[in-house]
N, C-alpha and C positions, 0 to 999 in steps of 0.2 A: 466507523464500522466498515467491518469487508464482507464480502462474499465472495465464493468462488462458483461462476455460474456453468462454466462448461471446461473442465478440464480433464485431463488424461492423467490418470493413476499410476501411471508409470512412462510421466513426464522427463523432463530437466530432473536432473539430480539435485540435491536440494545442499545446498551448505550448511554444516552444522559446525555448532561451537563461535557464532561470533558474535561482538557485544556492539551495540549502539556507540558511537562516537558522533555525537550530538547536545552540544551545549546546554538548550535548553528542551531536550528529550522530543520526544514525538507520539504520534499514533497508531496504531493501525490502521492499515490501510495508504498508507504515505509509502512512498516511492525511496529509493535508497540505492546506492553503488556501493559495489567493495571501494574503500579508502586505503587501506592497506592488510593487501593480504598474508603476510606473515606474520603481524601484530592478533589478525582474525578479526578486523576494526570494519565495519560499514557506516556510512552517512552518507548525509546528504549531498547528489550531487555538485559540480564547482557552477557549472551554468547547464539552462535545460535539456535533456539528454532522452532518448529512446534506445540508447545501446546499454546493455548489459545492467539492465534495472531489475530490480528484487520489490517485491512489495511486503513490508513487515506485518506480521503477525501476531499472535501473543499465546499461549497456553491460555486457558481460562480455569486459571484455577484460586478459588477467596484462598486467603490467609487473616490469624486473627480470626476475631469476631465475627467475619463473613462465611467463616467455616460453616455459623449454625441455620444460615441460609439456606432452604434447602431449593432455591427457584430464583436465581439472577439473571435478569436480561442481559443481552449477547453488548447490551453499552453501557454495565455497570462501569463505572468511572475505574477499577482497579485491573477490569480486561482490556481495556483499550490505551491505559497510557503505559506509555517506553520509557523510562530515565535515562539518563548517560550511565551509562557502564553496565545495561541490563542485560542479558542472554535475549538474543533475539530469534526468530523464528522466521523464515527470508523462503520468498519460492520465484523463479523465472519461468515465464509462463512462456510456452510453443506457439507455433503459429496455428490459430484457429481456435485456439484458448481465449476464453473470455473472462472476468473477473465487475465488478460491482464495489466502488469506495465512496464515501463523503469526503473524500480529503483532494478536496478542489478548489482553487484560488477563485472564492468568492467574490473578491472585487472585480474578479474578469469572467463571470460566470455566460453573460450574454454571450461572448466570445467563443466558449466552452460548447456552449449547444449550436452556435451555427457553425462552429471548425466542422471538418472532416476528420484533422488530424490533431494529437493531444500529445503532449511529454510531459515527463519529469522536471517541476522548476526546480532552484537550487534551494526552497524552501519545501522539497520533496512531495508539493501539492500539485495536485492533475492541472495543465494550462495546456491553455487551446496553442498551436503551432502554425506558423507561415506555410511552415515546410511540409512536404510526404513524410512522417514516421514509420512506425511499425507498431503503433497503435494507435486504433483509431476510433474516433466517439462515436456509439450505439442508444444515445437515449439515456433519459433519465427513465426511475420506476422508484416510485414511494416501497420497501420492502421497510417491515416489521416499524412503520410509524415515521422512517427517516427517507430522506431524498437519496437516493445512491446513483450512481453515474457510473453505466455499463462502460465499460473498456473492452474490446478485441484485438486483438492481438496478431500483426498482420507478418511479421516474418521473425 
């Protein structure tokens, strides 16, 4: 799940038209680098990264049988996952932008809440950092039933 908690409306420009290149697809909310940009390809970064990161998105819209739904939570299984080769939806967030995900390396979660500072692994999940980034951890907050983990956004 994502959120966007404090952003500007007329941010970063947004890329449009480019497709997941990612093996075994992803989420929302997961972190992601252009991979090649004349192909319009993003994935996941090569090793963990704070520069030039996009966080994916998704339209929320059923198809099929889900059309005749008329009330799907925001983690219906069909709005939150990415396949390879899907149309993705990507925003780079300013500084002082803050944003809200689940997609956080769990095995290193203790690491996560006492960091300062967070990046991009190369499995596109939030991980605590050694180093100063350019985002940095604000707390978790149970929003709509699930655990999210604020991100700020420092340069």
């Amino acid at each position: 799940m994502f959120r966007e908690l404090r952003v500007q409306d007329y941010g970063a420009p947004v890329p449009t038209d480019y497709v997941l290149n990612a093996t075994n697809g992803a989420q929302v909310g997961m972190g992601v680098v252009i991979t090649n940009a004349a192909a319009k390809e993003v994935g996941f970064p090569a090793e963990a990264t704070d520069k030039n990161v996009y966080f994916l998105q998704k339209e929320r819209i059923p198809t099929g049988i889900n059309t005749a739904y008329t009330n799907l939570p925001d983690t219906f299984e069909e709005f939150v996952t990415l396949a390879n080769g899907d149309l993705v939806k990507m925003r780079h967030y300013l500084p002082g932008e803050m944003i809200a995900t689940d997609q956080i390396n769990a095995s290193n979660k203790a690491a996560i809440v006492n960091a300062s500072y967070v990046a991009v692994g190369a499995d596109g999940l939030i991980d605590a950092s050694a180093n100063a980034t350019a985002m940095r951890f604000m707390g978790a907050e149970v929003i709509g039933g699930i655990e999210m983990y604020k991100i700020l956004f420092l340069d």
